[in-house]
C-alpha positions in Angstrom: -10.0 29.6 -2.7 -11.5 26.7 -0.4 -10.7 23.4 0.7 -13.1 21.0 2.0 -11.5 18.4 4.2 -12.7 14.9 5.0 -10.8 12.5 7.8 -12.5 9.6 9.2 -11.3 10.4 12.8 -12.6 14.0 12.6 -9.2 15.5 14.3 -9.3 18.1 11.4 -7.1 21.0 13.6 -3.7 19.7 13.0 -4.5 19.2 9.3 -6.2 23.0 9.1 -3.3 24.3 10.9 -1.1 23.1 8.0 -3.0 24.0 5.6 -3.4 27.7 6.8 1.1 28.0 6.9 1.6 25.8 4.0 -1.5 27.7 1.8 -2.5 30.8 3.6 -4.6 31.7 0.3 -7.0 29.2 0.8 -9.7 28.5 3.4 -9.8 25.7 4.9 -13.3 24.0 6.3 -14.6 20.6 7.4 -16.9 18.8 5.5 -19.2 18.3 8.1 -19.2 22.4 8.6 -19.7 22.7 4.9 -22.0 20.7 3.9 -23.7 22.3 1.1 -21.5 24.5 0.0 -19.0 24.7 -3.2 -15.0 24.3 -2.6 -12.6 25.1 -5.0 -10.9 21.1 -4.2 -11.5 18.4 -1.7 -8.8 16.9 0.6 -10.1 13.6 1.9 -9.7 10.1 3.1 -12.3 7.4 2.7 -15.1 10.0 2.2 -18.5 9.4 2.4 -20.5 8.7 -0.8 -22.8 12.2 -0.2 -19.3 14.2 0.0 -18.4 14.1 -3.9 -21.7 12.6 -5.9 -23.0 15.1 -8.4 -20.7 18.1 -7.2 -20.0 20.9 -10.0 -17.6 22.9 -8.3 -14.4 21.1 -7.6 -11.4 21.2 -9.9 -10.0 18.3 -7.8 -10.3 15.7 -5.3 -6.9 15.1 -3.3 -6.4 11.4 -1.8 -4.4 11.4 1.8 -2.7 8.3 0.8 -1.5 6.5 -2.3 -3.8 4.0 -2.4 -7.3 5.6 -4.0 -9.5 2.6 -3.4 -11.8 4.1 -0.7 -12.1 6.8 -3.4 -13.0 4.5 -6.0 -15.1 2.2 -4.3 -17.7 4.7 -4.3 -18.0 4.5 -8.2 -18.7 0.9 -7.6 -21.8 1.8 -4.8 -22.8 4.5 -7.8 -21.2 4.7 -11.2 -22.3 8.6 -10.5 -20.7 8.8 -7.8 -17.0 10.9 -8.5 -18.1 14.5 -10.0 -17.4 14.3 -13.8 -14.2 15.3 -15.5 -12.8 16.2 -11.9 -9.1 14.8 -11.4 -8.2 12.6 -8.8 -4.7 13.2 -7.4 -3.1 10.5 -5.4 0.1 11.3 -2.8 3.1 10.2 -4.2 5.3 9.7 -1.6 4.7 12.1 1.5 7.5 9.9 3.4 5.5 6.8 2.7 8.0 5.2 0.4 11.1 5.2 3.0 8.9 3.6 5.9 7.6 1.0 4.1 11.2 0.0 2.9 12.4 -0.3 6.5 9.2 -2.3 7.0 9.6 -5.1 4.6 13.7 -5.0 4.8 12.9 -5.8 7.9 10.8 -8.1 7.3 13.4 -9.6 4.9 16.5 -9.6 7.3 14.1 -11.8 10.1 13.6 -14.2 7.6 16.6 -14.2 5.7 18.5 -14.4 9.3 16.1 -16.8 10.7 15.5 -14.7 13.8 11.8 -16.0 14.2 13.2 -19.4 14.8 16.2 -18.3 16.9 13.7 -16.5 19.6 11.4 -19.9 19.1 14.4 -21.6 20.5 15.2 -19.1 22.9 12.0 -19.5 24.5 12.0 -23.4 24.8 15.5 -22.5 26.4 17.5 -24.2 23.6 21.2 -22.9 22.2 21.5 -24.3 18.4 22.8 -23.8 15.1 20.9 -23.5 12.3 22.3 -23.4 8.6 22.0 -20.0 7.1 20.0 -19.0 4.2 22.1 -18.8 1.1 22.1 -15.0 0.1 21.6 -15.4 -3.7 19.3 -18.0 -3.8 17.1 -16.0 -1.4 15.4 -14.2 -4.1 13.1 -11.7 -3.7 9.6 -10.8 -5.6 8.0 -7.3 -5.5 4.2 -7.3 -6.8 3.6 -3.6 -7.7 6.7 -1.4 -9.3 5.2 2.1 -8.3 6.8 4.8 -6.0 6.5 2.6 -2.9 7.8 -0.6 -4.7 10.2 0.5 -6.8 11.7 2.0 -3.4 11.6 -1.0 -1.6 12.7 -3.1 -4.6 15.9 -0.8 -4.8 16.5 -1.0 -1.1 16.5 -4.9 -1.5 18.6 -4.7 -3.7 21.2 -3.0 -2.2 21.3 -5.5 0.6 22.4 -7.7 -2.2 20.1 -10.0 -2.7 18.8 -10.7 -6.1 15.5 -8.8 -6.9 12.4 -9.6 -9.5 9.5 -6.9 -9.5 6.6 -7.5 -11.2 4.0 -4.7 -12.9 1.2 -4.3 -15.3 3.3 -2.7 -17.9 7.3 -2.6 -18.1 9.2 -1.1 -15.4 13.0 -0.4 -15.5 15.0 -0.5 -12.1 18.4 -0.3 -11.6 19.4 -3.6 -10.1 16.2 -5.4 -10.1 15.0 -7.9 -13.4 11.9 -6.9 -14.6 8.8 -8.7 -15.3 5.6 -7.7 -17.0 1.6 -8.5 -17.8 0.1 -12.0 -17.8 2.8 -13.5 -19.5 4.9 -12.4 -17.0 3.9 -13.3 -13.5 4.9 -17.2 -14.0 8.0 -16.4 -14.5 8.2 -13.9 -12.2 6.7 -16.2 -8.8 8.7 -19.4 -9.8 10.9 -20.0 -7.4 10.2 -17.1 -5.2 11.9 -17.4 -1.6 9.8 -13.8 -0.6 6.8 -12.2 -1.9 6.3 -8.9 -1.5 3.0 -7.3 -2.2 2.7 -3.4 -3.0 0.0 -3.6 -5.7 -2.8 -1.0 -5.9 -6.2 -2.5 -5.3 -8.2 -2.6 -8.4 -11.1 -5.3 -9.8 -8.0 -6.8 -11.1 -5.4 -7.3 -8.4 -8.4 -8.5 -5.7 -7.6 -12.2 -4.1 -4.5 -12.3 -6.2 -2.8 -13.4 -3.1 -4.5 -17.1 -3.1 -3.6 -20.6 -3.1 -2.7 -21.2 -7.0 -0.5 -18.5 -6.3 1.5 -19.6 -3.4 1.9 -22.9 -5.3 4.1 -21.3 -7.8 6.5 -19.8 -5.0 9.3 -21.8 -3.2 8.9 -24.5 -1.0 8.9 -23.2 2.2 8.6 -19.2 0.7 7.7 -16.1 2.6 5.1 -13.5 2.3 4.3 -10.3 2.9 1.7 -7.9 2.5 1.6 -4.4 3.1 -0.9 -3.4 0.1 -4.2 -4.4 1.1 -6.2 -6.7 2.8 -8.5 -7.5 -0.1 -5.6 -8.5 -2.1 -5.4 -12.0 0.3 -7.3 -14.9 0.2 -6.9 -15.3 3.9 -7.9 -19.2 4.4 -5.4 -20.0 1.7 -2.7 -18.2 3.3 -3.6 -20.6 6.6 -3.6 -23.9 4.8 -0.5 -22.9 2.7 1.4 -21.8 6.2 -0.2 -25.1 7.9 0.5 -27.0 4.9 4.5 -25.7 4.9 4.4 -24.5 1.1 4.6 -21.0 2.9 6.6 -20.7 6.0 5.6 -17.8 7.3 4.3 -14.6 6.6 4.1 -10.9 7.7 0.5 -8.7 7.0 -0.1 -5.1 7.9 -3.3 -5.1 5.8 -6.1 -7.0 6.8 -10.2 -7.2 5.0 -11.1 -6.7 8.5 -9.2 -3.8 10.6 -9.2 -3.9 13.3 -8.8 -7.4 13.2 -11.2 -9.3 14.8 -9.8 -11.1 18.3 -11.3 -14.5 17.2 -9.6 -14.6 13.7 -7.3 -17.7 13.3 -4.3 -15.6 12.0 -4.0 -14.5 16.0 -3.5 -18.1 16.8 -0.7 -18.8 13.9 2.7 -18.4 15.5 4.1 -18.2 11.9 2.0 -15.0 11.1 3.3 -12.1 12.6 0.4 -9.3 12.7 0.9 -5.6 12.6 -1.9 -2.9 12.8 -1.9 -1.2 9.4 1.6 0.9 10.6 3.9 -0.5 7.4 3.8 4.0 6.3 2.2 6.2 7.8 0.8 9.5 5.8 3.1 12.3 7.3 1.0 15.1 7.5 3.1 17.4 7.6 5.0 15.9 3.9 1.5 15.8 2.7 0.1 19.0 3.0 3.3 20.3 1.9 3.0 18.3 -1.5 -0.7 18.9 -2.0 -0.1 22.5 -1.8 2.5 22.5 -4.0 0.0 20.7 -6.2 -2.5 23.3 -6.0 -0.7 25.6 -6.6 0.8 24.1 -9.8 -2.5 23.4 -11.4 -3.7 27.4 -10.6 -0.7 28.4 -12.7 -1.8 26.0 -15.2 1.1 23.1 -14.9 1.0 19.5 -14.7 1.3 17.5 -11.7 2.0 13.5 -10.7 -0.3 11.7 -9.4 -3.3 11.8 -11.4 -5.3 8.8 -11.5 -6.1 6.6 -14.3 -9.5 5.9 -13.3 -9.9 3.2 -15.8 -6.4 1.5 -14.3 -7.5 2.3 -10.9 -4.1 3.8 -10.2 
């Protein structure tokens, strides 16, 4: 049995290391080693459009992360581009889900506390009050009731604060009221105090995070983004921020990354800015649960995680 790996950074000897303990059946090469060559599955992250286009040999293609959209966006480059009939298995957790739940609680908690403005004042040297947010008209929206959200949705919840979460079909979570589809967005956003968006990327969900949207949110609302870049409208986040109908806003996710120095959202004291850290794949959690995975669909099983290529997800 083979694996054929694919990391954009090219430090492939931690991740053949775990592989040869966690799956010491199976060899382990680099794509750029084995260029030519049939695999029995791929391992990869962001690969390159020449790694998977008209292969006949793999029984699957394993995604490093949950989000499959630098899979997918090859199909868009060439509809040929994913080998036919070959399943695409996305990480379902991998420690993902728990990190980005201390990410946007925290999030949560500096807003909800009004921290940001307490170290504004601190700086100009002033010692104030300021009126507390009421905890249970601080309510909270989740865009994206997967593994990830319905983590962080739960979490939220437990802090008491009252929960909405939003997905493309219906979604039951303890403690959290449940919307669904078109019809249910509206009704879902009005009245918002936080937004948080954990949607997969897909033709769909792109720019979703734009100005019509924001409108529909509380005056003065939060948002935060730990999806993906592509999901913002970025100069309508800026006027909405400028324009108070958003008061602030926390991104991990940006359409450029890094981003670029002379991007305005660097100059917006309202935006706080973090490098793409929100969860971070854990190697060791992930070769652990893809070799469980291969190991499963050898001995004929199911396994989670395959991906609806016509959902996107």
């Amino acid at each position: 049995m083979k694996l054929q790996l694919y990391v954009p950074d090219g430090r492939y000897d931690p991740w053949i290391a775990g592989f040869a303990e966690a799956l010491p059946e199976a060899q382990c090469v680099t794509w750029e080693d084995s260029r030519g060559e049939p695999a029995d599955y791929a391992v990869v992250w962001r690969p390159p459009i020449d790694m998977l286009r008209g292969r006949t040999d793999l029984k699957a293609v394993f995604n490093l992360g949950a989000g499959v959209d630098g899979i997918l966006r090859l199909r868009d480059e060439d509809p040929q581009a994913l080998p036919a009939g070959v399943p695409i298995v996305r990480l379902d957790d991998a420690g993902m889900a728990a990190q980005m739940a201390e990410y946007v609680t925290s999030a949560v908690l500096r807003y909800f506390r009004r921290l940001d403005d307490y170290a504004a004042q601190a700086q100009a040297g002033k010692w104030k009050f300021l009126k507390p947010h009421r905890r249970e008209d601080f309510t909270i929206g989740v865009m994206g009731i997967g593994t990830l959200g319905t983590h962080i949705a739960r979490t939220l919840a437990g802090f008491g604060f009252p929960v909405r979460g939003w997905s493309r079909t219906a979604r039951a979570v303890e403690g959290v009221v449940g919307f669904h589809g078109d019809a249910g967005r509206a009704p879902f956003l009005d009245g918002l105090r936080v937004l948080v968006n954990v949607l997969p990327l897909t033709p769909q969900t792109e720019n979703i995070l734009n100005g019509e949207l924001f409108g529909k949110l509380a005056q003065g609302a939060y948002v935060i983004n730990v999806a993906r870049g592509q999901h913002l409208v970025e100069a309508d986040l800026l006027a909405a921020v400028q324009a108070g109908q958003v008061a602030g806003a926390t991104l991990d996710v940006f359409r450029a990354e890094p981003l670029p120095a002379e991007h305005p959202f660097w100059q917006e004291p309202r935006i706080t800015i973090t490098p793409h850290i929100s969860a971070l794949t854990l190697r060791e959690d992930s070769i652990a649960q893809i070799a469980g995975k291969i190991r499963a669909l050898r001995a004929g099983q199911p396994i989670a995680g395959v991906v609806d290529l016509q959902r996107g997800y």
